[in-house]
N, C-alpha and C positions, 0 to 999 in steps of 0.2 A: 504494500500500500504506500503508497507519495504521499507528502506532504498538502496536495492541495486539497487530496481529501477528510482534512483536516472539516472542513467548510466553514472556516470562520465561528465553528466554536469554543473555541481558547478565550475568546474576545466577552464570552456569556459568566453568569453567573448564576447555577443550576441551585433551587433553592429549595430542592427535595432531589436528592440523587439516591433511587433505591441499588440495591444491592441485584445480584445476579437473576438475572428475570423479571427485572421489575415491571416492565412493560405492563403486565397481564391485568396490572389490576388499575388501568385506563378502565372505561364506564366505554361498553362501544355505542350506549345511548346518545351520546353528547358526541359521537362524529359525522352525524348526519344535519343537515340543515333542513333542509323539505322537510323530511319525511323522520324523525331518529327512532333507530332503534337498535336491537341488541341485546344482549345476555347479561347485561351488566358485568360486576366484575368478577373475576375467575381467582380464588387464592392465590397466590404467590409467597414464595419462602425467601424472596427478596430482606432485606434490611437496610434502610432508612437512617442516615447519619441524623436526622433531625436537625439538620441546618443548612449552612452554604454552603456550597462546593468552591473553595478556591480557585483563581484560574491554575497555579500551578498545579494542583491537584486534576483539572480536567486535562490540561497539559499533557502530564504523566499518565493518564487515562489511556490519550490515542497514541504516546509515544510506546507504550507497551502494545498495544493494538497493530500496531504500524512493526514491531518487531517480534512477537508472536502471532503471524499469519492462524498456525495451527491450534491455537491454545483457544480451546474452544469458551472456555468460562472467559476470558478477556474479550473477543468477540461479542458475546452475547451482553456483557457487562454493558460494552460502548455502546451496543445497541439498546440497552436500556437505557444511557446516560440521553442518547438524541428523541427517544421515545419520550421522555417524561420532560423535554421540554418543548415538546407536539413538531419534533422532527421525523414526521414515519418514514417520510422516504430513505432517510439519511439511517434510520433506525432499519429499515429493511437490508440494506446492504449490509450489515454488521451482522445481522443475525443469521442471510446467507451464508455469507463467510464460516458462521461457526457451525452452521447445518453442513457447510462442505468437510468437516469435520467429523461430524456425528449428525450423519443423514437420518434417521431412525427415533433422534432421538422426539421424547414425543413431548417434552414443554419446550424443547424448541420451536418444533415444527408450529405448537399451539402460539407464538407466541408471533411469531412471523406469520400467521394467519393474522393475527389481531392490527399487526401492524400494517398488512397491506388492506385492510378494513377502514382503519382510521385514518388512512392515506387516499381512500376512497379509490383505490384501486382493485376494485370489489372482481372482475373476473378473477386476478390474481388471488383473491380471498376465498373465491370458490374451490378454486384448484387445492390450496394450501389447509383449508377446514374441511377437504375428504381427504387428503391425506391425514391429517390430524385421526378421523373417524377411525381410519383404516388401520390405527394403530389400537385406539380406545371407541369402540363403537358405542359406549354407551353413556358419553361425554354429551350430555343433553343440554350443556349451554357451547357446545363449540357445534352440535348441531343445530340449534336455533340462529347461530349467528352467520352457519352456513345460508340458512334459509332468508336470512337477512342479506348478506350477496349477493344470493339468487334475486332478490327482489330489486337493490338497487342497479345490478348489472346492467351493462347494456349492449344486448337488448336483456330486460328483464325477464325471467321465467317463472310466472306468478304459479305455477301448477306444479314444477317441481318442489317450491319453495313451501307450497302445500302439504307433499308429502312427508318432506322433511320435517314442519312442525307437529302431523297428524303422527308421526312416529315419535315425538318425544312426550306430546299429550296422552297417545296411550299408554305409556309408562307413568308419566306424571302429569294430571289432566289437572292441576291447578299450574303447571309451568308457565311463568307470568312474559315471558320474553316469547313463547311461542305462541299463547293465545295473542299477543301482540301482533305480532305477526301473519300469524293468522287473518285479522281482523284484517291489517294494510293487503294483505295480496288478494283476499277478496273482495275488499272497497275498490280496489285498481282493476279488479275482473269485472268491476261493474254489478258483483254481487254483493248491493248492500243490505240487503236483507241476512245474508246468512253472513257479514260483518256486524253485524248491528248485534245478534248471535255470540259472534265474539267477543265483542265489549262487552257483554254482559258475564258474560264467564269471567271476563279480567275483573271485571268491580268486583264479583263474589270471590273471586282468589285473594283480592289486596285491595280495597277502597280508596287505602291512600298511595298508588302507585300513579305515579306522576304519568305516565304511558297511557293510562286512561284519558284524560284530555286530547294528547294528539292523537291517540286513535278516533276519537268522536269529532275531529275536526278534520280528520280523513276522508270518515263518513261521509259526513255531510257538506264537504268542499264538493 
């Protein structure tokens, strides 16, 4: 890695730097403008300095990064450091990097899904959240967030996105990120009737679940 790809953050002052993975526990509600949604957040075993990050300290970050190509926790590290100051793209690359490393591994993979999500790079999110599956198939909010791609994709595919949340509501039929979604790919089918169906399941799962709102203004836009 060169220097340029540094991108000018030496110059920042990172004022939550999580630890190894931090990515994950981004809200993928809050990367969408139109329409948001998503699984909220996914634990992470990250750790949280509780302050500033220095620039020498971010320095030393990419200077390790830049000199352990292979070392796949430095990798991922940096790709948290650009992730948590809403650089996904920049965060994608890093996390590549250490999946070239440890292709298999499966919160990597989860977490470079997340990031090409918030990057609104959502084909790339679709790709990246069945691989995720194909490792842990029974990952019901990387499946819902799958179906959340599918929907903002383009072209969007509102019937696959269908089945993907129909398979995680039958396991867990109050899962508040799927009846969400739910609700968006068939208000956008033009089936507002069996949307309207779905908000109504999401009030009874969560009343106070902030995702009720834009689904009802989905609706009825």
């Amino acid at each position: 890695m060169q220097k340029p790809l540094v991108f000018g953050i030496a110059g920042l002052v990172v004022g939550l730097f999580l630890g190894f993975w931090g990515a994950n526990s981004i809200n993928r509600t809050s990367s969408l403008s139109a329409a948001p949604a998503g699984s909220g957040t996914v634990p992470f075993n990250g750790i949280a300095n509780g302050g500033n990050m220095p620039e020498a300290d971010i320095q030393e970050v990419l200077d390790q990064a830049q000199n352990e190509p292979k070392n796949f926790a430095v990798q991922m590290r940096t790709g948290d450091m650009y992730a948590q100051i809403g650089r996904f793209a920049e965060a994608v690359e890093f996390y590549k990097r250490g999946l070239a490393v440890r292709p298999e591994d499966r919160q990597g993979n989860l977490v470079l899904a997340n990031a090409y999500f918030d990057a609104r790079m959502f084909k790339e999110a679709v790709e990246q959240y069945r691989k995720v599956l194909s490792l842990t198939p029974d990952d019901n909010n990387a499946r819902a967030d799958l179906a959340g791609s599918l929907i903002e994709a383009d072209p969007p595919d509102y019937d696959a996105a269908i089945v993907e949340v129909e398979t995680v509501l039958k396991a867990d039929p109050k899962h508040e990120a799927s009846l969400y979604y739910l609700g968006i790919a068939l208000s956008r089918k033009g089936e507002k009737e069996k949307a309207s169906e779905a908000l109504k399941r999401l009030e009874e799962a969560n009343p106070a679940n902030p995702l009720i709102t834009r689904l009802r203004q989905n609706i009825e836009s």
